[in-house]
N, C-alpha and C positions, 0 to 999 in steps of 0.2 A: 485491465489487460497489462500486462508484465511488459517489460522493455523488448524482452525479445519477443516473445511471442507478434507483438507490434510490427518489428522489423522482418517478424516473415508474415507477415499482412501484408507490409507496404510491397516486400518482393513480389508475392502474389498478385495481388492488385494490379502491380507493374506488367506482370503476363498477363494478365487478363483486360487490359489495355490495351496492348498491341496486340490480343486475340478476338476481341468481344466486336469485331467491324466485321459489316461482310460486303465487302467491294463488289458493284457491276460489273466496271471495268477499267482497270490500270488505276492511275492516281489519278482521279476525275478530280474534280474541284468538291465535290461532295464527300469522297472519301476524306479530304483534308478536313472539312468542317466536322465531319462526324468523330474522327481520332482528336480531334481540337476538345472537342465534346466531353468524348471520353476520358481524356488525359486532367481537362478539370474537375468531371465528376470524381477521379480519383483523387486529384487534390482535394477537394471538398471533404471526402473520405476523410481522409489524412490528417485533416484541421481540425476534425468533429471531436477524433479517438483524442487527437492532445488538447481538445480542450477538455475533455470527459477527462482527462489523465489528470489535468493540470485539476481539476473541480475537486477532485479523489484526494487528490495534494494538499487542495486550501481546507478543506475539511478535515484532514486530517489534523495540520496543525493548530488549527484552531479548537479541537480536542484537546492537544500537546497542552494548548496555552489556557486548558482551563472555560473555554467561551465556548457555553452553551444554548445561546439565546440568539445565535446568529445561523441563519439559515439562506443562503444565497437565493438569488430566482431559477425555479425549475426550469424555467425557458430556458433564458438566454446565461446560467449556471454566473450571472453577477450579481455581488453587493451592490444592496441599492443608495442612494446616495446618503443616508441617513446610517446604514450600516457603514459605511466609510468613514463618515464622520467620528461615529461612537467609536468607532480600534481607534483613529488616530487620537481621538481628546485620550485612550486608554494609554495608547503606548506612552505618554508622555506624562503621565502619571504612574505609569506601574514600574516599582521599584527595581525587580525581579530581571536582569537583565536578560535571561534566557526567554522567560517572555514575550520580555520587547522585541526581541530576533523575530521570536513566532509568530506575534502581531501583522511586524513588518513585513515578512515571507509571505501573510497573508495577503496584506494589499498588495504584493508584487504581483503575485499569482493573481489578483482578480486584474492589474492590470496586464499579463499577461492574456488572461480571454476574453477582455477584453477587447486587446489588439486578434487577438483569433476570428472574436465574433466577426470582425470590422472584417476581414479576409473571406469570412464564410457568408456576409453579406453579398461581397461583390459578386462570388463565383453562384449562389442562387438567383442573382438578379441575371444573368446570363444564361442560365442553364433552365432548359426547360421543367416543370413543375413533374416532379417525380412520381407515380402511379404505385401506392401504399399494395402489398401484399396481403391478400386473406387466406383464411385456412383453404387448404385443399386447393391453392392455387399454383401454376406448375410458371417458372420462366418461361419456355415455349409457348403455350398458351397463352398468358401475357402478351410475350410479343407478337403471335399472330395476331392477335385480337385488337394489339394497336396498331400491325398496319391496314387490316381493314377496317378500321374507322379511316383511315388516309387514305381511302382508294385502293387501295393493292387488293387486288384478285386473290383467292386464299390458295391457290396453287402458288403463283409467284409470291405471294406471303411467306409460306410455308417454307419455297428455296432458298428465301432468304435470311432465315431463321435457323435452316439448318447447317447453314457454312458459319455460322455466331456462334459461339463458345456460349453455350447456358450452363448456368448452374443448377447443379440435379434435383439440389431439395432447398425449400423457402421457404421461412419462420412467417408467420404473422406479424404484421407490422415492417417487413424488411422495403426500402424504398428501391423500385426498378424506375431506372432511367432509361429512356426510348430516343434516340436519334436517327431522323433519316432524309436523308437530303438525295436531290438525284440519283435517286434510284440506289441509292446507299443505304442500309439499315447499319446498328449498333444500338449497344445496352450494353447498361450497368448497372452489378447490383449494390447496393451499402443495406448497412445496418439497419440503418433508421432508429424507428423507435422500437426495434427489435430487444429481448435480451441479449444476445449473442452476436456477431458478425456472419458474414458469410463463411468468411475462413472457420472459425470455431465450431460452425455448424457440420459443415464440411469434415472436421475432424471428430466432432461427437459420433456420428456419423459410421464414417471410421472407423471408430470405435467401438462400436457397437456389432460391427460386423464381423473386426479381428473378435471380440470375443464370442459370439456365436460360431466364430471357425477353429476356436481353442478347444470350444464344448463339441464341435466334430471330431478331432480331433484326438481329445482324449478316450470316444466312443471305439474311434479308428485303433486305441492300444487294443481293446478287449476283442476285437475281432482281427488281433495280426498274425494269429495263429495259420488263418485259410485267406490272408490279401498277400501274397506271399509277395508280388510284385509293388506293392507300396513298403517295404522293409525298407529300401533306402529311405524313401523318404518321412519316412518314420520315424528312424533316427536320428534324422536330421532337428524333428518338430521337438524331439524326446531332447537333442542339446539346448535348441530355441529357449523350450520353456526351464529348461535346470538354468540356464544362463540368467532370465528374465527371475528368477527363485531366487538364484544367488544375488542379482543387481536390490530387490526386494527387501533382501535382507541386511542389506548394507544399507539400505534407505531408513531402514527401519529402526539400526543399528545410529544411523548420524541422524536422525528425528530424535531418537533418546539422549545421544551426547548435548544437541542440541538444546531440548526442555530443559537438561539440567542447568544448561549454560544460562538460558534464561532465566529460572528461577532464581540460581545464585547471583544475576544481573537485578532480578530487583528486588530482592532482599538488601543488597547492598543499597541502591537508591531507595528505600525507603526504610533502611537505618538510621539512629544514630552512631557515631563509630565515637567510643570517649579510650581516655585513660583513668587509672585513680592512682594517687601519689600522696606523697610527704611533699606540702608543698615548697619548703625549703629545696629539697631533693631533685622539685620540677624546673626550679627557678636555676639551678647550679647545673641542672643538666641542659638548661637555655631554651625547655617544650616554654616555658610563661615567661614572662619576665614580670617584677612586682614592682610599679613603680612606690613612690612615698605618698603622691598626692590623688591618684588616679587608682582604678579600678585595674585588677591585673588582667595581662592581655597575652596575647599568641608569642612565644618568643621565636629566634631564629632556626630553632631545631624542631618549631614545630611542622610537623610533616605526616605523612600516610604511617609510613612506618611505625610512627609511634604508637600510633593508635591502633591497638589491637583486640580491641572488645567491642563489640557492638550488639543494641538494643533491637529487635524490631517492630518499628513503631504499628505496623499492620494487626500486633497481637498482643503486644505490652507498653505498658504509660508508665514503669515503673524502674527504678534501677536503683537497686541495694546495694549498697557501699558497704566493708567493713572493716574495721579499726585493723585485722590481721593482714589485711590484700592493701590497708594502704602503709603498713611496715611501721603501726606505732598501737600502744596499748589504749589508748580513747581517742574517741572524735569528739572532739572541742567545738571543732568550726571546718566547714565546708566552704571555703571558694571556686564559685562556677566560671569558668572561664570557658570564650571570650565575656569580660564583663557585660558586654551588651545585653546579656542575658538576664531578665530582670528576676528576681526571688518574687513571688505571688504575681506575676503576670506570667511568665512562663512557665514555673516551675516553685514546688512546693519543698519543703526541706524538714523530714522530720526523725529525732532520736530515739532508739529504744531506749530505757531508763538507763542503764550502766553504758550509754554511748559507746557501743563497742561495734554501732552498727548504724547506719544513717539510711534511710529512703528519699530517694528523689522521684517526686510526682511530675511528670508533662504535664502541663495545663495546654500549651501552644504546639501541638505535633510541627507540624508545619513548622515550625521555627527549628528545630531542632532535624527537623529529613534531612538526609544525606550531610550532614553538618558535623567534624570535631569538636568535643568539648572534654575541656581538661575537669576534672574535679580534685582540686586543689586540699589537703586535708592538714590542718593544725591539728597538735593533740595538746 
């Protein structure tokens, strides 16, 4: 569930709090216990969706970081104490600083629902034992059904069920909460271990009906010859849906801007981006600098700019240097910069006979992802 969509959960929920009570009379001492009731069934709600959200979170990153073998408890959506262990002996060996971030955001997050759970603990120890939904089962129904198990007469049942706010249609699995104190009744519905929420349902729902009223609608063109008295609002339906055409189209229009935007996002991360040069020529323009004793390395003008060619390692391991692109008649000698870069652990180095041409093999992708390297060229 998306950030906002959530936020008009909770709104809803909120109405349906101070709607879902059906008072005897005045503010009895019953009607407070039952709005009590209800107000933390909604908290309950409330704690479940972030910790679902937050579970969605740690999963995720822990994708980002690479870690496969960690799987939280279905229950209660925490690492168990042995998976806590193993990220932390990891983060503290893994080189990869981005990683370690993602490591860490993991066990923040499990210590956040953690503290969730602790919240969601208290408010079911408090709250009566919720009565799980089956197919073909109605809210109504439900709640008559549990005040006659309490005594209530199913005429006076029934009254009391009809001043409560029900929800019209109920998923399998959705959890109905039943309160009722002196002569007070209230309900609430949550999710449970539903697919979807009530709200969601509610709008599927919804949806399903504007488009059956679309499909009247458009029936409604072919017979506007002889409804002469629905021409207004005919026209009206005829802006609705060009308006709803044009919004479609622009969706469809920023989904394509979009893909592309993506694709060119990870081609880029899962390049290598280099240059190729006279190494003399790199060293004076300050991309390397070459010390006397040491391996050559990044100099002060090494930057994004410079680098303007790139490999992608998703479809090629290879990258062909030539004597003309690096502005001299042979290639002698190849230096890979940053040194760190070992010749036959990371990459291989080899000449066509009249070295007018050099191939560079990846052996280590990974070493080389989203990574600058200079290729440095003596002749």
């Amino acid at each position: 569930m998306t950030r906002t969509t959530l936020s008009k959960f909770l709104l809803a929920s909120a109405a349906v709090a101070a709607l879902m009570v059906a008072p005897a009379c005045g503010r009895t001492e019953g009607e407070k216990e039952v709005k009590d009731l209800s107000q933390k069934a909604a908290e309950l709600e409330t704690l479940n969706q972030k910790a679902g959200a937050a579970s969605a979170e740690e999963k995720r990153k822990l994708a980002q970081a690479g870690v496969n073998n960690v799987a939280p408890n279905p229950d209660t959506l925490e690492l168990t104490p042995d998976q806590k262990t193993a990220l932390e002996a990891r983060i503290k060996v893994e080189k990869n600083s981005s990683y370690q971030a993602l490591l860490q955001e993991v066990l923040d997050k499990d210590k956040e629902i953690k503290g969730l759970n602790q919240k969601i603990g208290q408010l079911r120890a408090v709250l009566p034992r919720p009565e799980i939904a089956k197919a073909d089962d109605t809210h109504f129904d439900m709640s008559v059904r549990y005040l006659r198990k309490r005594g209530v007469p199913e005429e006076k049942a029934k009254a009391l069920v009809a001043k409560v706010l029900t929800v019209d249609q109920l998923a399998p699995g959705f959890h109905v909460y039943h309160f009722y104190s002196n002569g007070v009744y209230g309900s609430w519905v949550a999710q449970g271990k539903a697919d979807m929420s009530p709200t969601q349902l509610q709008a599927e729902r919804k949806a399903k009906i504007e488009g059956e009223r679309d499909q009247a609608l458009e029936r409604s063109k072919e017979l506007q010859a002889s409804i002469v008295d629905l021409t207004a609002q005919q026209q009206k339906l005829t802006a609705d849906v060009e308006g709803l055409r044009a919004e479609k189209e622009k969706m469809t229009k920023d989904l394509t801007v979009l893909t592309a935007a993506s694709q060119a996002q990870q081609a880029l991360l899962n390049s290598v981006h280099y240059l190729v040069g006279r190494r003399k020529a790199l060293e004076d323009e300050g991309i390397i600098v070459v010390p006397v004793f040491a391996k050559d390395r990044a100099g002060s003008n090494w930057n994004d700019q410079a680098f303007t060619k790139a490999a992608d390692l998703r479809s090629q391991d290879t990258i062909t240097i030539s004597a003309a692109e690096a502005g001299v008649e042979k290639i002698n000698k190849v230096n890979v910069v940053p040194g760190s870069l070992v010749k036959d652990k990371h990459y291989t180095l080899a000449f066509n006979p009249d070295h007018t041409q050099a191939t560079v093999r990846l052996l280590a992708k990974e070493r080389f992802r989203n990574e600058k390297v200079a290729f440095a060229v003596t002749d």
